[in-house]
N, C-alpha and C positions, 0 to 999 in steps of 0.2 A: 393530546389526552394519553393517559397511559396504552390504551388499545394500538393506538398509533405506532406508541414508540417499542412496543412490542412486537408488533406486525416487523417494524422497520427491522429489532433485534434479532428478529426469525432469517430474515433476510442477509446480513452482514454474517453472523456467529458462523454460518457454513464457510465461509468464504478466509477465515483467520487461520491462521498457525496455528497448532495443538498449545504449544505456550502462551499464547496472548488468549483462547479462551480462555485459558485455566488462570488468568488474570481478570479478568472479566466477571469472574466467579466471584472475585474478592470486592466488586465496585456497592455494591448495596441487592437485598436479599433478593428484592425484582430480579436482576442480573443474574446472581444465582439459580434462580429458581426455573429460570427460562434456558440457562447455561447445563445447566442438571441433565437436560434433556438427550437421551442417549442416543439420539437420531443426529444431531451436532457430533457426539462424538466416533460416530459410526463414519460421519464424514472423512474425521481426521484418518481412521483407520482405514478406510477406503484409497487415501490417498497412501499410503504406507505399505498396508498388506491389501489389494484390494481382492486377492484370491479368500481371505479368512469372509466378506462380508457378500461372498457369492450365494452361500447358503441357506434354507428358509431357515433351517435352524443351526445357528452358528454355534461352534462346542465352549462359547463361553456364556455367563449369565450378563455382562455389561462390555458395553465398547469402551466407557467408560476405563471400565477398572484394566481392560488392555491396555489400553493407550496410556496409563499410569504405570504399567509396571514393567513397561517394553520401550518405551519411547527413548530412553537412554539408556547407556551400559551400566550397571549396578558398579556402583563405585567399593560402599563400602559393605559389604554382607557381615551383618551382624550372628557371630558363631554362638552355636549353641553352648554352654558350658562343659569342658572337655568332660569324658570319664575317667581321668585319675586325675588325680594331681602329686607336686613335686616330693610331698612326705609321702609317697607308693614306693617312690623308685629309689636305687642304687644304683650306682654307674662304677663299674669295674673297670680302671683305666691302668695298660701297662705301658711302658717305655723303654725299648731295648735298645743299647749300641753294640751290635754285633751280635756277642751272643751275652753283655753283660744286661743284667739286670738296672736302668738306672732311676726306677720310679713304677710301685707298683700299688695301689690306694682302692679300696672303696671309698668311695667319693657319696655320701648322702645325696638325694637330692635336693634339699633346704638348702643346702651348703654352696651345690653350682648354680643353685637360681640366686643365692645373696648376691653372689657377684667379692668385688674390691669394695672395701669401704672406701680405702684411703690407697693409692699406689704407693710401692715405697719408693724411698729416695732413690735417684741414679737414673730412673724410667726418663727416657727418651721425652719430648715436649708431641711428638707427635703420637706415640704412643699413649702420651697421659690422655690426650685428643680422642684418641679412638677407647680407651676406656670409659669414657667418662659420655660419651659419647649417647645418643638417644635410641640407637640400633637397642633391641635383644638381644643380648651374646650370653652366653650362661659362663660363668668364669670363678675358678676357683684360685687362690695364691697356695703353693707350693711351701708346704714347711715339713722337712728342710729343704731347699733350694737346691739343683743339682747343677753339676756343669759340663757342659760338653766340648773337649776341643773342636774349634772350626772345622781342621780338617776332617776332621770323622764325621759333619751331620749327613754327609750324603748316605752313610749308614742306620741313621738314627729311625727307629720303627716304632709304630704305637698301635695298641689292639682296644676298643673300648667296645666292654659288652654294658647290657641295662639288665636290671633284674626288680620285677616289681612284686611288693609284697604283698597286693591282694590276691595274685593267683599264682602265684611260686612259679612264674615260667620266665626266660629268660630272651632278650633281642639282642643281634649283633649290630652295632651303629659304625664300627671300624675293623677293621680285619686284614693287621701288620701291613698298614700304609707307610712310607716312607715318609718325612721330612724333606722333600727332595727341593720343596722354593722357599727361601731365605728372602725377605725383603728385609733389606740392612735399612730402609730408611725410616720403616718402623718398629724395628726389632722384634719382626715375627717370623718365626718356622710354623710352614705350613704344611699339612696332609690333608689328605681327601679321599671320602668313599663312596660310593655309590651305596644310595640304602637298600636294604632288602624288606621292599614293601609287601603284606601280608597279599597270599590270592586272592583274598574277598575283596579289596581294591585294581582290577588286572590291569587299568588304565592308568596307574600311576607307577613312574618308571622318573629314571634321569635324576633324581633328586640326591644332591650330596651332600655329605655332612663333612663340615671343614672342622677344622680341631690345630690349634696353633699352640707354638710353643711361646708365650713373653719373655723377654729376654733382656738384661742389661748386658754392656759389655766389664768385661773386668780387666781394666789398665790395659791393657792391648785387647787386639781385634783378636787372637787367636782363641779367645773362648767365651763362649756362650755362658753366664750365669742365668739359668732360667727360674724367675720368679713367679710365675705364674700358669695356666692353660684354661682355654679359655674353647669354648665350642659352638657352633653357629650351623645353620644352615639357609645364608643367605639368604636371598630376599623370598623362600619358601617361607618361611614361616619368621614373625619381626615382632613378634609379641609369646608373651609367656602362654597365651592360651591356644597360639596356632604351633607351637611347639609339643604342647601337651597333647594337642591333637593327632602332629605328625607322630611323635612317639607312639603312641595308641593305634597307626595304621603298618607300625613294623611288624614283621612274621616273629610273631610270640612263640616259644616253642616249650 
C-alpha cells in the first residue's frame, strides 16, 4: 500500500547521498513530496557541516536550500551587468624606442573590443591561431604599421592610460613597461603591469595586464614590422564583461 512504501521511503531517503536524493525528487510527485522534507535534508547536512545543525535555531530558513547552494564549488557565477561599457572608454596607448616616439593613439574603445576582422597577409600560421582564437583579447591593427629593429626591442617601452567619458577621470593600466620577451614562435612582444586596483577593493592585488606587440617579419629577422597590439589580462578576466568589470575596479582618479 502506499503507507507502506512511504513508511519504507522514510526509512532509505536518510540513508542516500545528497545527489541520489535529489534524484529521487525527480521519480514521481509521491517521491517528491516525501523528498521535500527538510528533516532528509538536514541529514545530508549533518553529515557535511554537522556543527551548522547543532543549533535549536540554525541561521538558515532550509537545509534544503544549504545543501543546494554549498554542496559543490560554483562553477560558473553569473555577473551582474558591468557599469560601463566599451563606448565610455578611451585608451591612451604610447610606444617609445628610447627616447623616440614610435606609436602614439587614442585608441576608442569600440575599436579594441572589434578586434581583427581579417589578419593581414604575412601573419605567422600560429599567430593567425591565436587571433582567431576563442580567448577575449581586445585587439586593435595598427595603421600605419611601425617597425622596430630587432636589436633595439630590449628598448622598446609602452605607457597605456584609459580615460572614461561618464566621469571625466582617468586609470593607469601600463606605466613605461618594457617589451623585454619576444616569443619568435608566435611573433609577439610582450609587456606587463601590475594593475593599480581602486582601495574600495583592498583584497585584490597581483593582477596583470599584458599588452603585446603582432608582428610579421620583414625579409630578414632583423626587424619587427608590427601590425597589430593587442591587450589581455589572462585568465583574470576571458570575456568582454569580466573586462569591463575589471576596468571599473581600477583606481579612477
Amino acid at each position: 500500500s502506499a503507507m507502506e512504501s512511504e513508511e519504507v521511503l522514510k526509512v532509505v531517503f536518510p540513508l542516500l547521498e545528497g545527489v541520489d536524493l535529489a534524484s529521487c525528487m525527480g521519480v514521481c510527485k509521491q517521491w517528491n513530496d516525501i523528498a521535500k522534507d527538510d528533516f532528509f535534508w538536514k541529514c545530508q547536512c549533518a553529515k557535511r557541516w554537522p556543527s551548522i545543525c547543532k543549533q535549536p535555531n540554525p541561521p538558515i530558513k532550509s537545509y534544503y536550500k544549504l545543501y543546494k547552494s554549498f554542496h559543490k564549488r560554483q562553477q560558473h557565477k553569473t555577473l551582474l551587468p558591468p557599469r560601463i561599457s566599451f563606448d565610455d572608454l578611451e585608451f591612451f596607448i604610447d610606444i617609445w624606442a628610447e627616447n623616440i616616439l614610435l606609436f602614439s593613439e587614442v585608441v576608442p574603445g569600440s575599436v579594441l573590443q572589434s578586434g581583427f576582422k581579417c589578419p593581414p597577409s604575412g601573419v605567422s600560421d600560429l599567430l593567425k591561431f591565436h587571433l582567431e582564437g576563442s580567448e577575449y583579447k581586445m585587439t586593435f591593427p595598427v595603421e600605419p604599421r611601425f617597425t622596430i629593429p630587432a636589436g633595439q626591442n630590449q628598448n622598446v617601452s609602452v605607457s597605456v592610460m584609459v580615460g572614461r567619458k561618464d566621469t571625466n577621470k582617468v586609470a593607469r593600466i601600463i606605466n613605461k613597461s618594457m617589451f623585454d620577451y619576444i616569443d619568435r614562435s608566435s611573433y609577439r612582444a610582450l609587456a606587463f603591469e601590475y594593475l593599480d586596483i581602486s582601495p574600495g577593493y583592498p583584497f585584490l592585488s597581483g593582477i596583470r595586464a599584458w599588452i603585446s606587440l603582432l608582428f610579421t617579419e620583414v625579409g630578414s629577422e632583423d626587424v619587427m614590422d608590427v601590425f597589430g597590439i593587442q591587450m589581455d589580462f589572462c585568465d583574470v578576466a576571458n570575456s568582454k564583461e569580466e573586462v569591463l568589470w575589471l576596468l571599473d575596479m581600477l583606481d579612477w582618479k
